[in-house]
N, C-alpha and C positions, 0 to 999 in steps of 0.2 A: 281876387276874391278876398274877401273880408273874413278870417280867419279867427277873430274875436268871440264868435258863437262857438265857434268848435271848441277853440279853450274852455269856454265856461261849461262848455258840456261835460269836456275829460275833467275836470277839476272837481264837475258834481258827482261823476262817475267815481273818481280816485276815490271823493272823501266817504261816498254811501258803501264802498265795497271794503275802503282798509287798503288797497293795492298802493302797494309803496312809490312804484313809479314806472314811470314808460318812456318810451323812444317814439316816436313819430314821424313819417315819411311819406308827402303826397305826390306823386306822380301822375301830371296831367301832360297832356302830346307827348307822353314820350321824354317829357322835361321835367326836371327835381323843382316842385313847384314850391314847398313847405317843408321844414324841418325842423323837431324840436323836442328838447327832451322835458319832462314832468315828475316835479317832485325829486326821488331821491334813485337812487341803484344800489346804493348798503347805505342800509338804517345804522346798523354796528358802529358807520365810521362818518355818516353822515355826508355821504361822497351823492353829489347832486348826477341824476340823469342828464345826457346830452343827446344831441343828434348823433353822434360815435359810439354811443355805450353798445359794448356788445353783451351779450345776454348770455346764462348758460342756458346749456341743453334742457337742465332740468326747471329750470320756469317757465312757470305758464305763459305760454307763446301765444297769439294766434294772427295767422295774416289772412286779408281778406282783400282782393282785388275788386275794384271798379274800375269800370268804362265807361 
C-alpha cells in the first residue's frame, strides 16, 4: 500500500488543527504494516515524534480500529 496519501492527509490535518504531533501505527493481518511518527512530541525542546514516543495520559488520545 502506497502510504504517500495518508501522509499528505495527516500533515493537512496536523497544520489546519495546530496538533503538534502524532504516532502512527497500521496493523493489517495481524502484521505491523506501517509506523511513523509526525511532527514534534515537545514543542518546549523541539524533540521530534517517533514510532516509540509514548504519550501522557493527559493528551488527547484517540484509537480507532479497522478491519
Amino acid at each position: 500500500m502506497d502510504y504517500g496519501m495518508l501522509e499528505s492527509f495527516i500533515f493537512e490535518k496536523i497544520s489546519k488543527t495546530h496538533l503538534p504531533g502524532l504516532s502512527l501505527a497500521i496493523v493489517e493481518n495481524g502484521e505491523l504494516a506501517y509506523t511513523k511518527g509526525f511532527c514534534f512530541r515537545d514543542l518546549e525542546y523541539g524533540l521530534r515524534a517517533t514510532p516509540e514516543t509514548l504519550y501522557g495520559v493527559g493528551s488527547q488520545s484517540l484509537l480507532r480500529l479497522y478491519q
